[in-house]
Rosetta silent file (secondary structure, phi, psi, omega in degrees, C-alpha in Angstrom):
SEQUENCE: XXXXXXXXXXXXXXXXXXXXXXXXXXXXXXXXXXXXXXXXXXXXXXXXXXXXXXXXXXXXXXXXXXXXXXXXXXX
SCORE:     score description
SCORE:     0.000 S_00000001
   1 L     0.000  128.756  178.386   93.835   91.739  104.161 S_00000001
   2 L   -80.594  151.143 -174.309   96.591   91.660  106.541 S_00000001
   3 L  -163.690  168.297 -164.790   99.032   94.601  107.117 S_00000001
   4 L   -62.620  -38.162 -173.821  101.649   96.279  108.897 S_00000001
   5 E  -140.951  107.086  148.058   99.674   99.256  110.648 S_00000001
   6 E   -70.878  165.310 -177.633   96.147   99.937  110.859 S_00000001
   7 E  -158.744  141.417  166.328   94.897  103.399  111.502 S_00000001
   8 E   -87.716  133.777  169.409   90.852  104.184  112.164 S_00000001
   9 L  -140.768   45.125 -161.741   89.691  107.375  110.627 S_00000001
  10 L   -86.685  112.473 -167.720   86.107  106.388  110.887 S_00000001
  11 L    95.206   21.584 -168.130   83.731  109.661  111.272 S_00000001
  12 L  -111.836  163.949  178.473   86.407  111.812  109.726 S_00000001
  13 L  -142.894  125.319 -166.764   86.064  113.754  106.446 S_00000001
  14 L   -48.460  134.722   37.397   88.803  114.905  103.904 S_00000001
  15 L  -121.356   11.972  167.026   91.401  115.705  104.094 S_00000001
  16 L  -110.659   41.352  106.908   92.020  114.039  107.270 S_00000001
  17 L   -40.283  -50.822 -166.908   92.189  110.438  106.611 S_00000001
  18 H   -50.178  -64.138  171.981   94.735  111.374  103.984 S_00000001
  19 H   -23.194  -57.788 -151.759   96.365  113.647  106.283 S_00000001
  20 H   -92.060  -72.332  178.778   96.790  110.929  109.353 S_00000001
  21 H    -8.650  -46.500 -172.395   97.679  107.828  106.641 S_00000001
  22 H   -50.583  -65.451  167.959  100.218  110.840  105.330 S_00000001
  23 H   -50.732  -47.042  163.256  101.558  110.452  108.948 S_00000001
  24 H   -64.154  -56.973 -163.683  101.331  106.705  109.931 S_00000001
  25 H   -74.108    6.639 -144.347  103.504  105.688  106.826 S_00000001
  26 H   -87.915  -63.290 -168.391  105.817  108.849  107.528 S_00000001
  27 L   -72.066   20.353 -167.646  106.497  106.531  110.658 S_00000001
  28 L  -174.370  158.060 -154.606  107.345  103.240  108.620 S_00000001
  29 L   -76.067  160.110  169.285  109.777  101.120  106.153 S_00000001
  30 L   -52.894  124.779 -161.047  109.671  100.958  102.853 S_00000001
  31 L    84.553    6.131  159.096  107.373   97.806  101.967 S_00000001
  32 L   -96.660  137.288  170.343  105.345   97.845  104.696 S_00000001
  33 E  -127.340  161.744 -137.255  101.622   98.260  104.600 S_00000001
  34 E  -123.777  109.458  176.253   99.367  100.527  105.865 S_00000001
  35 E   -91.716  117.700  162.848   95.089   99.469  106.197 S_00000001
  36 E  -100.558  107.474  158.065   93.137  103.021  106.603 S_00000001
  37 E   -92.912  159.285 -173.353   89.262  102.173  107.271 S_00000001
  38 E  -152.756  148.385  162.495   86.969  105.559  106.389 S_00000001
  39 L  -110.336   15.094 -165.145   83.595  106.215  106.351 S_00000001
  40 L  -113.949  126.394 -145.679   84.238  109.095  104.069 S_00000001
  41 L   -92.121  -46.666 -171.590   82.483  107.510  100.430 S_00000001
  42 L   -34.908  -51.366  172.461   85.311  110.767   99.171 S_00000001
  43 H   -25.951  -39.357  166.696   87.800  108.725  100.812 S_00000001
  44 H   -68.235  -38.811 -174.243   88.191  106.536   97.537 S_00000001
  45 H   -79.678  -51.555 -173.704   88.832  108.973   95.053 S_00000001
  46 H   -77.629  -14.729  162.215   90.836  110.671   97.154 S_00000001
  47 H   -76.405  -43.428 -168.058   93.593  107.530   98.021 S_00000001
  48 H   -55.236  -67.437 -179.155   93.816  106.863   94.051 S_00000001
  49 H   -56.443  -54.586  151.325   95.255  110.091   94.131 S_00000001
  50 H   -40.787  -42.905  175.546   97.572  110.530   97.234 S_00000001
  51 H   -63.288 -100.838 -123.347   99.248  106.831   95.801 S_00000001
  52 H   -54.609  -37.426 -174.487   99.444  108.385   92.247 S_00000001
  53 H   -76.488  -36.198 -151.220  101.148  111.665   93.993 S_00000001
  54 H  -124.682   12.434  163.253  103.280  110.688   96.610 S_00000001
  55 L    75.047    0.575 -170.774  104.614  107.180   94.718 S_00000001
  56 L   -73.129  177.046 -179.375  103.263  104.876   97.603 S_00000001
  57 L  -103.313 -178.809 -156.032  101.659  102.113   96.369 S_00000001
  58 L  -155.090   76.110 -164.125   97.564  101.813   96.451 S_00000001
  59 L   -84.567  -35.603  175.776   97.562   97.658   96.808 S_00000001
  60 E  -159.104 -173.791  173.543   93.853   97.492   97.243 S_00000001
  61 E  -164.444  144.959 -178.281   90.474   99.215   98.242 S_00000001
  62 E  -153.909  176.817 -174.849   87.148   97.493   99.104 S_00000001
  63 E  -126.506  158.461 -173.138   83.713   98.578  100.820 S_00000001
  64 L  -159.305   81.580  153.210   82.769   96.605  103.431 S_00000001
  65 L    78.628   90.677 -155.855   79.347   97.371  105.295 S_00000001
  66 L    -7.995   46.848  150.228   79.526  101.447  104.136 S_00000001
  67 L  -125.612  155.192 -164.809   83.404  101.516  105.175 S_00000001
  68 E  -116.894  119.840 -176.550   86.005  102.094  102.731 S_00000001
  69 E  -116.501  130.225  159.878   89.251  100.148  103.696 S_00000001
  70 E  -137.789  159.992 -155.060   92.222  100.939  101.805 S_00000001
  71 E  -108.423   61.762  158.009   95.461   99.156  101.681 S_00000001
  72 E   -51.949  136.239  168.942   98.764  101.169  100.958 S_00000001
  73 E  -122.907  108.725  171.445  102.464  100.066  100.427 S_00000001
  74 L   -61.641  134.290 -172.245  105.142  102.663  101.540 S_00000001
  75 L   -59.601    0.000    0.000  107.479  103.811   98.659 S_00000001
């Protein structure tokens, strides 16, 4: 899936994926998306919720070869 920004946060463990994702879309327009890859299997659970809290959107999430890519659309 193509997108606006990627950001790696591959060997990291919550809460900082959320934390730098928090930051990259901080930096970007409304309707632009944001790809976060993780290695953190938490990392899933934990996006459903930052989208449900902070109104971004949570456009997709997939596993790919044990990383967890998710897909965000700034509110």
């Amino acid at each position: 899936m193509q997108a606006d920004k990627e950001i790696d946060t591959r060997g990291l463990n919550c809460p900082l994926p959320i934390l730098k994702a928090k930051k990259a879309l901080s930096d970007m327009s409304t309707g632009q998306t944001l790809k976060v890859v993780s290695t953190d299997q938490g990392s899933i659970r934990d996006f459903q919720a930052f989208a449900r809290q902070t109104g971004n959107e949570l456009v997709g999430q997939e596993t790919v070869n044990n990383e967890f890519v998710h897909v965000l659309r700034r509110r």
